[in-house]
N, C-alpha and C positions, 0 to 999 in steps of 0.2 A: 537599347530598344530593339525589339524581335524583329526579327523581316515582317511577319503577319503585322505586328500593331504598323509599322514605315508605312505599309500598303494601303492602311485604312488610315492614316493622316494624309497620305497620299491622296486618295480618293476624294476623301472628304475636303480637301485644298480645292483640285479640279470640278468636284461638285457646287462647290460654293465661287468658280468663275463662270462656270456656263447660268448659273441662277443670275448673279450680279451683271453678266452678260447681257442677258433677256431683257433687263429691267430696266438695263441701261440704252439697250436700243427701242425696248416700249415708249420709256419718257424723251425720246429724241426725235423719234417720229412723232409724239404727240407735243413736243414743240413745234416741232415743224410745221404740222398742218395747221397751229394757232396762228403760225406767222405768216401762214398762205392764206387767206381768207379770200382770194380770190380763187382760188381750186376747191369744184363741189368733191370732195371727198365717194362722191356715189360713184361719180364718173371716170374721174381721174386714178389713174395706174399711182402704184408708190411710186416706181421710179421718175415720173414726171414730177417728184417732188425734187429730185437731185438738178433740176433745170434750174434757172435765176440765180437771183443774191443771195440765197439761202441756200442753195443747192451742196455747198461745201459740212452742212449739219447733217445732209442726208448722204453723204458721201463718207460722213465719219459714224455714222449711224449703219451703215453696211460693211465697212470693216470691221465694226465692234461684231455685231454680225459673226463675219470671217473666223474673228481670235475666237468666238464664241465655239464654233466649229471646230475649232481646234486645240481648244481645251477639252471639250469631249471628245473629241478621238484619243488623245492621251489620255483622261482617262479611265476612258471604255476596256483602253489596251493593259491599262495596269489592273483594271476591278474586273474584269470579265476572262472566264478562263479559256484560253486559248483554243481556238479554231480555225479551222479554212471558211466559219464563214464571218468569223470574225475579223478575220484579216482582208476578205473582202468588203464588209463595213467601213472597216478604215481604212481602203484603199478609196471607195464612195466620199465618205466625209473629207480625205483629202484632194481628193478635186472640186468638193463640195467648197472646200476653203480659196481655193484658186477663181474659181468660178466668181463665187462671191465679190471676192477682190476684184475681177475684172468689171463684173457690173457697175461697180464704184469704180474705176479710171475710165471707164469710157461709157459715161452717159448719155442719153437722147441728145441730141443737138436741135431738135425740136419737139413741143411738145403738141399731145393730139388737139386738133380743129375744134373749137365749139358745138358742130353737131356731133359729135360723136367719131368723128372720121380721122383716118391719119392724116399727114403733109402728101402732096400728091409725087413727092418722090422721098426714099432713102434716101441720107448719105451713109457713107462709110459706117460712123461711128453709129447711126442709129442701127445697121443689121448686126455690126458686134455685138450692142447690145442687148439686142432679141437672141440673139444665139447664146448668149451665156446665161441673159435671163432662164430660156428657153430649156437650156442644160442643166442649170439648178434647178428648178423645177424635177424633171427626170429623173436625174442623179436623188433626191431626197425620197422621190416615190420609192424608186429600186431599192434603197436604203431604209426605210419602214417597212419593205416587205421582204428583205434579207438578215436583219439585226435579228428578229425575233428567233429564228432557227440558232444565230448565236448565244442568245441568252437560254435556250432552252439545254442547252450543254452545260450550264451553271446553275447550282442548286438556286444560290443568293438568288439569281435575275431571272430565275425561270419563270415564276409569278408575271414580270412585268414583260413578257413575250407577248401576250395577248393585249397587253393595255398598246403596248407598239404598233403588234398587226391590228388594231384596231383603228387607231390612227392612223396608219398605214391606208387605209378602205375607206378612210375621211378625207383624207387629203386629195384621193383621187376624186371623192364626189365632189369638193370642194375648187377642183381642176376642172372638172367639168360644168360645173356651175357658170366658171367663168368663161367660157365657149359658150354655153346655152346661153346666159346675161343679155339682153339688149346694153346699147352704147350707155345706156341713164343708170345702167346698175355694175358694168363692169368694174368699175373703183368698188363699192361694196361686197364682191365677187371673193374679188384679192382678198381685200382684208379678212373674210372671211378663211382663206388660205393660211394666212399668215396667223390669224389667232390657230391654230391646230397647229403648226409649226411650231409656233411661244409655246404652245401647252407642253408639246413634246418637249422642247427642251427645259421648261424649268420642273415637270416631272420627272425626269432622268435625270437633270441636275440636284433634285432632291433626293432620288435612289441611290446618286452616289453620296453622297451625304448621309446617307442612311438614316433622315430625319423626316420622314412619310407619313404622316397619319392616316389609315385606311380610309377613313371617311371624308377626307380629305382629295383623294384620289375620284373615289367615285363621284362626289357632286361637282369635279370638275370635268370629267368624263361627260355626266348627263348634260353639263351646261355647254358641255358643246357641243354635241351631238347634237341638243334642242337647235342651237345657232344654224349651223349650219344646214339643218334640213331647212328651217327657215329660210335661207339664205337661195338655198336649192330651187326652193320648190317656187317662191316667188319668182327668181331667174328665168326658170321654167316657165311658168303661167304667160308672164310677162313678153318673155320671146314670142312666145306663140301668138298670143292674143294681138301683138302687136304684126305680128306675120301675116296677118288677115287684112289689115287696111295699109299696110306698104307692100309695096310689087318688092318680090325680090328677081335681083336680077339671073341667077343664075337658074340652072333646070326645075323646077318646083318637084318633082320625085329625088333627083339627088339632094336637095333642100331638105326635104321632109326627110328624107332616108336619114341624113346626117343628123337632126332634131331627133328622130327617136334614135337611133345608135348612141349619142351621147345623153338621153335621157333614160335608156336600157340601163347603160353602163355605168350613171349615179346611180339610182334606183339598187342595182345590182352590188354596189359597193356601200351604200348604206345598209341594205341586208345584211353583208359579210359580216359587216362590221358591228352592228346590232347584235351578231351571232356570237362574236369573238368578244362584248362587251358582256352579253348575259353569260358567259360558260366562266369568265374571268369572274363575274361576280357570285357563282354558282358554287367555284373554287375557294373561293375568299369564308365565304357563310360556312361549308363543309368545315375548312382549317379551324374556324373557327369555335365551332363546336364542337372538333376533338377535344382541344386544348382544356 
């Protein structure tokens, strides 16, 4: 067998565990919340699902996670040809794997108040948590809007540069949604997050697999882009509107200042991202009709 065909069995192995990956942590979260029926799914953080008797599902649910992470970096590094920004990709996605893992050994030791509110103190194990939560998050933004300049050094993954930084500009709105969210929609916020995260990875788990069908790609692209601004703009509406009949406590100009700065800052990254979705699809129709 050639080195070229090893590469593309190679690929095609590590594409088909970040897919199986995904799918696998899709159906384990979605057991999970069948077995909490006491948690409004609108409200509630994922990780508040790794708290109780069940908590051990969500805790194997974010290692699979983890290996997820780390079967794409291996094999990003074997399918994708070699860069400095490639190498910082998979320096991102291996602390992306670390991180992960820690958020799963050391979960909330309480989970958030009924109104909306957190325990009226940390302990320990709840600020590790927010910190690594807090750092995956980061670490995956920096990494959707560094991978792409990667792929654009390779003929193969040049194309899927823009479907990245597209994502990339989602995720961020999708971050910001959940800062803008009143307490009754920040569990809806997340998941919002997390479906654009799944998308990215079983879309790239199918590029390495090289088993993509173009229209395939695109109506999952517009299905989540529709979500998400959904997700956004309700968040948005909702903050606000409800800012009017509860006093906040802190200055009402830094308040307000902060509501448009992170309503700028979506807004601004649904644009990018719109931008980098029509030129990818602008490329796709052009190829198309050479052929």
């Amino acid at each position: 067998m050639s080195k070229r065909m090893k590469r593309h069995t190679s690929s095609r192995f590590y594409g088909s565990c970040v897919v199986a990956g995904s799918l696998l942590f899709i159906i384990m979260m979605v057991a999970l919340h069948l077995l909490r029926p006491d948690f409004n799914p609108l409200q509630r953080f994922m990780s508040e699902y790794l708290v109780g008797s069940f908590g051990f599902i969500g805790a194997a649910a974010v290692f699979v996670l983890g290996a997820t992470f780390l079967m794409l970096l291996v094999g990003l590094r074997i399918s994708v040809c070699s860069s400095g920004f490639l190498t910082a990709s998979c320096v991102l996605l291996g602390v992306m794997v670390i991180s992960a893992c820690m958020v799963a050994v050391v979960p909330f030791d309480d989970v958030m108040l009924p109104d909306g509110s957190f325990p009226p103190s940390f302990t320990k194990g709840d600020i590790n948590h927010i910190v690594f939560s807090a750092l995956l998050y980061v670490l995956l933004l920096a990494l959707l809007l560094t991978l792409p300049s990667a792929y654009k050094r390779d003929e193969k993954w040049r194309p899927f540069s823009r479907v990245t930084l597209f994502l990339g500009f989602l995720t961020l709105a999708s971050i910001v949604g959940i800062i803008l969210a009143p307490f009754y929609l920040r569990g809806l916020a997340q998941r919002g997050t997390f479906l654009v995260i799944l998308v990215w990875l079983l879309l790239t788990g199918l590029h390495l697999r090289q088993a993509i069908p173009e229209s395939f790609v695109k109506a999952t692209l517009l299905f989540v882009v529709a979500v998400i601004f959904v997700i956004f703009v309700a968040s948005s509406v909702f903050r606000i509107s409800s800012s009017f009949s509860t006093p906040h406590r802190t200055n009402p100009y830094l308040y307000w200042g902060m509501v448009v700065l992170c309503f700028a800052v979506g807004m601004f990254s649904f644009w990018r991202g719109i931008v980098e979705l029509l030129m990818y699809l602008r490329e796709r129709k052009t190829e198309s009709s050479l052929r």
